[in-house]
N, C-alpha and C positions, 0 to 999 in steps of 0.2 A: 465377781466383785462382792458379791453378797457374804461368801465364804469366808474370802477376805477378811470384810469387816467384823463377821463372828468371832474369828481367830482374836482380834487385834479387842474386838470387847471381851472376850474370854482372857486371854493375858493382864489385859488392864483392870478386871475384879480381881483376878490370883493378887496384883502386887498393891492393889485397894486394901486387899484385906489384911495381909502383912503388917500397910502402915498402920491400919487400927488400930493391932495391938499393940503400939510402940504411943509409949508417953506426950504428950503434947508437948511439955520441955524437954530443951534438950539434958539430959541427966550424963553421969563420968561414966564414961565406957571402957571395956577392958579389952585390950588388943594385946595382939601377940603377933612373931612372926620367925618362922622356922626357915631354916635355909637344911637341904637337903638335897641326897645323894647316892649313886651309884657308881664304882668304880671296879670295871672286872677288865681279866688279860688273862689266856692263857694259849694253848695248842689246837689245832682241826688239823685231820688225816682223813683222806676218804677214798674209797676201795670201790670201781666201778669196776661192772660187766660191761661191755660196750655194747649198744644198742646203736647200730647204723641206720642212719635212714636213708640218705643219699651219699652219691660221692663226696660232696661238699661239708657234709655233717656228720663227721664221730666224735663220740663223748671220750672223754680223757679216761684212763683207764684207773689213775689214782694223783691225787694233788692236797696239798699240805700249808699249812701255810702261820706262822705267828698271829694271834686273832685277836681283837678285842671287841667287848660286848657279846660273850658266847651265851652266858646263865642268864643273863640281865641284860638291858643297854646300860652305855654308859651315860650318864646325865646327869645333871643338878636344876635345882628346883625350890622355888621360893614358895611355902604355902605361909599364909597369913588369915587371921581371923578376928575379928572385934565384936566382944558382948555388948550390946547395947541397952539390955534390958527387959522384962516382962516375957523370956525365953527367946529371945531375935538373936540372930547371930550372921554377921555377915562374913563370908570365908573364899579367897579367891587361892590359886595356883596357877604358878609359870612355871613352865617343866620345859628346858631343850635337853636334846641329845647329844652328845659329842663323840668323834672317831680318836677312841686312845691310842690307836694305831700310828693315827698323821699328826691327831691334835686341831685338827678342822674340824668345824660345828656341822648337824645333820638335822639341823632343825626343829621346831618343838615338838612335843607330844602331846602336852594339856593345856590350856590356855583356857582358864574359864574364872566366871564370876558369878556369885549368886548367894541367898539368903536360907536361913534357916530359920525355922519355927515349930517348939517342942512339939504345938498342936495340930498343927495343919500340915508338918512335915516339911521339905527343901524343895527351890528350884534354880537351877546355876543354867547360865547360856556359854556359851564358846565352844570351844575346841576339846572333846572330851572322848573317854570307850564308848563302846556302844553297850548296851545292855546286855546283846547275844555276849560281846567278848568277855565282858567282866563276870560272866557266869563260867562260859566255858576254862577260860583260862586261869580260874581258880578249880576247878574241878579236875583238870590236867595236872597230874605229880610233875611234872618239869615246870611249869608254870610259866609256860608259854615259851620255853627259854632252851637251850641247848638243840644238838643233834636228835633229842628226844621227841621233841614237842610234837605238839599235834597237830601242829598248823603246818608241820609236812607235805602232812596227806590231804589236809581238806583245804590249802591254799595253791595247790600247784597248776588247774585249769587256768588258763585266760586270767592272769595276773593278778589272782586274789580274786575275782569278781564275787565267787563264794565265802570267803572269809573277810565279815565287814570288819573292822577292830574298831578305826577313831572315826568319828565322825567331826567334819569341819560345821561351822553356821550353825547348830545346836542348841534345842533346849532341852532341858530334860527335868520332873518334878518327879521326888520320891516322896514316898507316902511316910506317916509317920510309921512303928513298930504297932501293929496291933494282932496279941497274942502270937507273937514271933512271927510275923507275915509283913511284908510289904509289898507295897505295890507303884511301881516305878513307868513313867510314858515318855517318851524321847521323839523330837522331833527335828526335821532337816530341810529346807526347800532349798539348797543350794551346795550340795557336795563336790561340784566340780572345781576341779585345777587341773593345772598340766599335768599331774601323774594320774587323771581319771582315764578309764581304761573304756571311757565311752567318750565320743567327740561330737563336737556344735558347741552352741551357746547356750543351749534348753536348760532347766534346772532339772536335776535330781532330787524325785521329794521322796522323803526317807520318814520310814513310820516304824517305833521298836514299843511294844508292849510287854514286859515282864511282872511274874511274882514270882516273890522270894520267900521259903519258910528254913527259918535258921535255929533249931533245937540243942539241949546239950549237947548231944551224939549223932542225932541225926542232921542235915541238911539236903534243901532240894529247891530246884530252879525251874521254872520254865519260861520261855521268850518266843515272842514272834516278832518277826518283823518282814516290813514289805517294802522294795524300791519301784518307783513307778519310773522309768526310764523317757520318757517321753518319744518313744520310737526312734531312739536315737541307735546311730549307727557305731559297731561295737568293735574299732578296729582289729582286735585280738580273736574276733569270729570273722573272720571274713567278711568284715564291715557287714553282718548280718544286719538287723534294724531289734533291735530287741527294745522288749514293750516293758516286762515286767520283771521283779522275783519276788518269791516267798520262802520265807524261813518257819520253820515252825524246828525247838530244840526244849529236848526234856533233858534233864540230867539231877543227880544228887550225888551224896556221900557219906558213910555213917565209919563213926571211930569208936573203935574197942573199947574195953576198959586197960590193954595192954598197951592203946596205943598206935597201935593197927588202922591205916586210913582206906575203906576201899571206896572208890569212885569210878562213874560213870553218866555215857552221856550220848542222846543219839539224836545226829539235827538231819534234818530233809530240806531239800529246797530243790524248787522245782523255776527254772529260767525260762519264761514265756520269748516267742519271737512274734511280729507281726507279719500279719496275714502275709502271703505272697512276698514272704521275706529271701533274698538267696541267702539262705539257711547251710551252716556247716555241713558239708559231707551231707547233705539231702535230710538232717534229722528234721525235726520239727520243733521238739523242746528237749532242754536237758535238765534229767532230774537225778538229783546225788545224794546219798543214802551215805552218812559218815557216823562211827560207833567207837566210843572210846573205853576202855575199862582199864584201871590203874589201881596202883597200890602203892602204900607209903610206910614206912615203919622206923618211928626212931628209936635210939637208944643212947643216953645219955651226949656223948658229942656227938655219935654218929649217926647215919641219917640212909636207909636203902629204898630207894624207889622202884618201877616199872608201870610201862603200860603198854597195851596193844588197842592198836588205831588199823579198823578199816574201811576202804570207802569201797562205794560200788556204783558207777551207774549205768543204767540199764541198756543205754546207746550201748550197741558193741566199739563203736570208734574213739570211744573212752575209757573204757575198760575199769579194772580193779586194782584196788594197790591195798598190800599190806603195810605195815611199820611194829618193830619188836626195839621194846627199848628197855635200858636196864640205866641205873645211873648210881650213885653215891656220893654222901655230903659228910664231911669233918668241918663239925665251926672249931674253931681257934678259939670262938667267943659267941656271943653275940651281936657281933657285925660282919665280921672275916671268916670265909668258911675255904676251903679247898673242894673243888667239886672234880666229879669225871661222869662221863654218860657215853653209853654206844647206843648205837642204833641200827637195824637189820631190816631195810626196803624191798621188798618184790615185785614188781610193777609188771602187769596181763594187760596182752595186746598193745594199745597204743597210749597209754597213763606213763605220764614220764615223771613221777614221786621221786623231789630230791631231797636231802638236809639242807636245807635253808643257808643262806649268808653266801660265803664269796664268790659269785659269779659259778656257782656248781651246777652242774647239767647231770639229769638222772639215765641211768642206764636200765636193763631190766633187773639185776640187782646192783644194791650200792650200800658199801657198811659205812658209819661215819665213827669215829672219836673224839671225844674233846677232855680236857682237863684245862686247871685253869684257878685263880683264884678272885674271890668277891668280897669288896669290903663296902657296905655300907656307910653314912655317916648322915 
């Protein structure tokens, strides 16, 4: 309880101080409010080696299909903001996703609200990325997006359990800019829903630590963060009982004077089980070792990326996956672009790495293709 109450006095000076700085009267305030959006559709082809495991289960050897949401989702999204004065800025976002496929909605993505101030810096609660994501998946040339990405390879164990992206029940305070650094802290006591890939009623408390230094040429990131599971039982391990995880992820990225973007980024995390757990395949804990290195290069409309993503971990019953990705961008403009991207998976031992999206099951290799076009607005 004591904690508790810390928490809840800690919170309540943060938004003390806020009102300080804001005028006794009320003064004209300057609001706005953006309506925004994502709009992609094009083609997936994908080429497997078949990896049998039982009679019951062989992966399809190639499957194809009209797609949308290949480079991006597709989504629209209200952000709005009002100056109120003496540097306060209050700024919210509602962001859902929609299937341009069927034209049926897939839910939100952002849902958050919160305040700004030049000197003390932002804090917004809701429904938000996490700090690991919005580091990595800007330092990823696909940008989280196509047969490319990286979240391939380092989302494919136990339903993402490794790959946190949005967190629900969320606060989070960034720091202001000082001498190009920030310093950003995110927290969570209640991540679970029906799609949590751990089951009961307990809460997931969720802890994200990042700094960010963001220079002409150079940039670079680091984050950690920890999930405390509450010994909850992990249906996707064999109802193991897992206690904990930790993340620890360095990454940056420096651009040429030609233009030239290379990036890079390597996270660990290591999944604790408790004691006298019935533990997968007899391990004890599983720790994942994932390494990304990428490149970008534009040139006037056109746009060549690549990167290579691999993971490792140390259990043999897990194994190693590679991912070779190559891709390329024609804007039309500055909204509308024409995209294409492959991708070339290897997957050792028992790591089943697929391309992401429609019901694909990985084999020991599996090439993907996509093209397709994106129009912002």
């Amino acid at each position: 309880m004591e904690q508790q109450h810390q928490k809840f006095l800690l919170l309540g000076i943060c938004f003390a101080t806020f009102a300080a700085t804001t005028n006794n009267a009320f003064a004209e305030s300057d609001a706005n409010i953006t309506l925004y959006g994502t709009v992609d559709y094009g083609y997936a082809i994908r080429f497997n080696k078949n990896k049998k495991i039982d009679d019951s289960n062989e992966f399809s050897k190639t499957n194809s299909r009209l797609n949308g949401g290949q480079s991006d989702s597709n989504k629209i999204g209200i952000r709005g903001s009002e100056n109120f004065g003496n540097g306060n800025k209050a700024v919210f976002v509602l962001e859902r996703e929609f299937l341009l496929d069927t034209g049926s909605e897939d839910g939100w993505t952002q849902t958050f609200v919160g305040i700004e101030n030049e000197k003390l810096g932002s804090v917004f609660g809701g429904y938000m990325d996490s700090l690991h994501y919005s580091l990595i998946s800007e330092l990823d040339p696909f940008k989280a997006g196509t047969v490319g990405n990286y979240a391939n390879v380092r989302g494919d164990i136990y339903d993402g359990i490794f790959h946190i992206s949005s967190v629900k029940n969320s606060l989070i305070y960034i720091s202001p800019n000082v001498a190009n650094f920030t310093f950003s802290a995110m927290y969570s006591n209640n991540m679970d829903d029906e799609d949590s890939p751990t089951k009961n009623n307990t809460n997931d408390n969720f802890y994200n630590l990042a700094v960010n230094y963001e220079g002409e040429k150079f940039t670079f990131g680091a984050s950690y963060h920890y999930i405390n599971f509450g010994n909850k039982q992990n249906e996707f391990l064999e109802n193991s009982n897992t206690k904990n995880l930790h993340n620890f992820t360095l990454g940056g990225a420096y651009e040429f004077d030609n233009e030239l973007k290379i990036s890079a980024f390597v996270a660990y995390d290591k999944l604790n089980f408790k004691k006298n757990s019935p533990q997968i395949s007899n391990s004890k804990n599983i720790a994942l070792t994932h390494i990304m290195l990428g490149a970008e290069k534009p040139s006037g409309r056109h746009n060549i990326k690549g990167s290579l993503n691999y993971s490792h971990n140390k259990k043999s019953q897990f194994g190693k996956a590679w991912q070779i990705a190559v891709g390329y961008d024609y804007n039309f403009s500055k909204r509308t672009n024409f995209y294409a991207a492959y991708s070339y998976i290897k997957n050792n031992n028992a790591r089943a790495v697929a391309t992401h999206d429609f019901q694909n099951e990985g084999g020991i290799y599996q090439q993907g293709l996509q093209f397709g076009i994106k129009h912002n607005f």
